[in-house]
N, C-alpha and C positions, 0 to 999 in steps of 0.2 A: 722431342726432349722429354726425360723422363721427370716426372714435379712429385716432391717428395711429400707424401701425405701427412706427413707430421706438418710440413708448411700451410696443408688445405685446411687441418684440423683448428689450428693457431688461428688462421683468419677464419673462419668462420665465428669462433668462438670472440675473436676482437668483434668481429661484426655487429653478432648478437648484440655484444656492451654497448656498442655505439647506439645499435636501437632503442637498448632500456634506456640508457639516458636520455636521448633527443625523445621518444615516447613521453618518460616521468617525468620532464620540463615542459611539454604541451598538456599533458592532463588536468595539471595545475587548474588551467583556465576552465576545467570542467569538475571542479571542485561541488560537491554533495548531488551533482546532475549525473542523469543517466546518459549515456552516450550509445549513439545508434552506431551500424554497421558505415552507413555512409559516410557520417565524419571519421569514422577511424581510416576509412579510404584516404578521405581528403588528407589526413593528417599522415599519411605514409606516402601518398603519393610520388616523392621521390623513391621510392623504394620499387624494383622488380617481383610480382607477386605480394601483391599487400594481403590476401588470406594468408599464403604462407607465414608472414610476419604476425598476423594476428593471431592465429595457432599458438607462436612461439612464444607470444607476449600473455598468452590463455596460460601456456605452461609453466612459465615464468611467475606465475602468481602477479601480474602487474594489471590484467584485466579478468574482472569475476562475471561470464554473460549470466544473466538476468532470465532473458527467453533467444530465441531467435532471433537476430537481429539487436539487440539491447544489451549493454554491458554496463556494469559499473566497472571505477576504478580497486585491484585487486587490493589485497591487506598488505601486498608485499611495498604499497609504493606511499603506503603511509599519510595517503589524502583522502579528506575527510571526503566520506561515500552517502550516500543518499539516503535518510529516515525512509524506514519502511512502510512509514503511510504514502510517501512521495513518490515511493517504486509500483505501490500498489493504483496510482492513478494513471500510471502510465503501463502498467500491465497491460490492462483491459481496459480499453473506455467506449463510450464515455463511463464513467465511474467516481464514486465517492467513500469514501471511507466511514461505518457506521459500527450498527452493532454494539459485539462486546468489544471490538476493538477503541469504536470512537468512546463508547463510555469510561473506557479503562484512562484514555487520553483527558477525558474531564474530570477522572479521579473520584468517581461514581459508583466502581464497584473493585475490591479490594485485590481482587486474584488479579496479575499478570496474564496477560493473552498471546500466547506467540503464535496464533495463525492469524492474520490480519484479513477480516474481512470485509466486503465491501457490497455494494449495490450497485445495480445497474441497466440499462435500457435495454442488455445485447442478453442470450440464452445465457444461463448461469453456468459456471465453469470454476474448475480449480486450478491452481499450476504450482509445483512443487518444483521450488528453485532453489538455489544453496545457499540463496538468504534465506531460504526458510517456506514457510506452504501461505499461499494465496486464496482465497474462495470469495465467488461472486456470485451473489443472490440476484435473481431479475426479478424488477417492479416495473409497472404499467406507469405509462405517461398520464396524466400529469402529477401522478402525487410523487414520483421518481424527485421531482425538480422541487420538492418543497423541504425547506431547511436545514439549510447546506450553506456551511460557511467558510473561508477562507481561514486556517488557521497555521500558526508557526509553531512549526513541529523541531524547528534546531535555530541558530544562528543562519540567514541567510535563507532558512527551506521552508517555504508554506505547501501546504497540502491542501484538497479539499476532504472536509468531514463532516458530521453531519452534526448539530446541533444537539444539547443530549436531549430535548423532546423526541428527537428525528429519530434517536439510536434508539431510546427505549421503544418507538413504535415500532420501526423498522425489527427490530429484536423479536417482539411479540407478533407482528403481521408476517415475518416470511419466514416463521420458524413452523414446520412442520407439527404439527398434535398439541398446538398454544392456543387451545379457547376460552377465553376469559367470558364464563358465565354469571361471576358475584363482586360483588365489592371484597365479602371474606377473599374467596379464592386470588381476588387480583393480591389484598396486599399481603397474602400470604407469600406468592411469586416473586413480588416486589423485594420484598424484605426476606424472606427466607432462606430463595431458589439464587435470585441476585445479589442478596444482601446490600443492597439500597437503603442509606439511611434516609426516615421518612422528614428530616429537617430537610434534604435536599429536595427532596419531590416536590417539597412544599414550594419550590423558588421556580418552579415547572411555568410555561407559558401555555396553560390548556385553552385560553382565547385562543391562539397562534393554531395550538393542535384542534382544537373543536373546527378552523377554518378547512382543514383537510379530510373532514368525513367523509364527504360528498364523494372525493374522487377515490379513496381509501380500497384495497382490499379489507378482508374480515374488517367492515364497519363497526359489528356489533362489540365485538374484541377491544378496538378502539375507543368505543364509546364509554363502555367501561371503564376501562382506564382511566379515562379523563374523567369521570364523574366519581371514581376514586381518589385521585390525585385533589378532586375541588373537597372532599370530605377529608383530608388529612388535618 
């Protein structure tokens, strides 16, 4: 019997409906989280060919992948998607949020930062995704793990980031050609290069930071710093 493709065309196209909607009613439940490759399995399961479906759900603007494996929810399905410090902890890890990004997030230094980048135990790496560019600076264990706090980056979304003693250091220690040889020269950097107001620096924990020399790259760099930060 011969089946008239206008009738294959119609259903398929009802099909797809049915997916986006039964899809955009379970996403819900994954509101501002990143969703991996296997739950969207679990979550099509009834379906023959769940990559197929995710393809269509990719085209569809309903799902934005992130990397490999990791999606967020797309812009077409109108539910709230993941701060970009929260996508960057789950990029790469282990991994924290630091730098100019974490500074920008304490309100520390006045420019907008839209490469979000981070620290971390593994080889340093980028990933330009269509949220936008990622970079992750490697630091040696133990001073990796020192001042790092849990913060809330939205309703409902915490992040890990780094403290702003941790950004400014981290900032100065894993920046390429940043040797801090004077007091002038630091708060020139400070306030100039950063434009750090020095009422802020003054609220600085260099007890906290002077405990991390020992394990510290560029010590000397560090040290600085801190014994700048004590003369403001």
């Amino acid at each position: 019997m011969k089946v008239d493709n206008r009738y294959l065309f119609d259903y398929s196209i009802k099909n797809l409906h049915i997916l986006l909607m039964d899809i955009k009613q379970q996403l819900v439940a994954f509101e501002g989280q990143l969703i991996t490759h296997q739950v969207l399995v679990s979550l099509l399961k009834t379906y023959r060919r769940p990559n197929d479906k995710i393809k269509a759900l990719k085209d569809e603007g309903i799902l934005e992948p992130v990397k490999r494996g990791f999606y967020i929810p797309g812009k077409a399905t109108q539910i709230k998607r993941p701060e970009r410090s929260l996508i960057a902890n789950h990029l790469y890890g282990p991994s924290y949020v630091s730098m100019e990004s974490a500074l920008m997030h304490h309100g520390l230094i006045p420019e907008r930062v839209f490469t979000i980048t981070s620290m971390t135990t593994k080889p340093s790496k980028s990933f330009k995704t269509p949220s936008g560019l990622y970079t992750y600076h490697y630091l040696p264990l133990p001073y990796y793990s020192f001042g790092l706090d849990t913060a809330m980056v939205n309703t409902n979304q915490q992040a890990l980031i780094a403290t702003p003693e941790k950004a400014l250091a981290d900032k100065i220690l894993a920046t390429p050609g940043i040797l801090l040889r004077s007091m002038s020269s630091t708060i020139a950097y400070l306030v100039e290069d950063l434009r750090m107001e020095e009422s802020e620096l003054k609220q600085f924990d260099t007890h906290l930071m002077r405990s991390w020399l020992e394990d510290a790259p560029k010590k000397e760099s560090l040290a600085i710093l801190i014994k700048t930060i004590d003369k403001l």
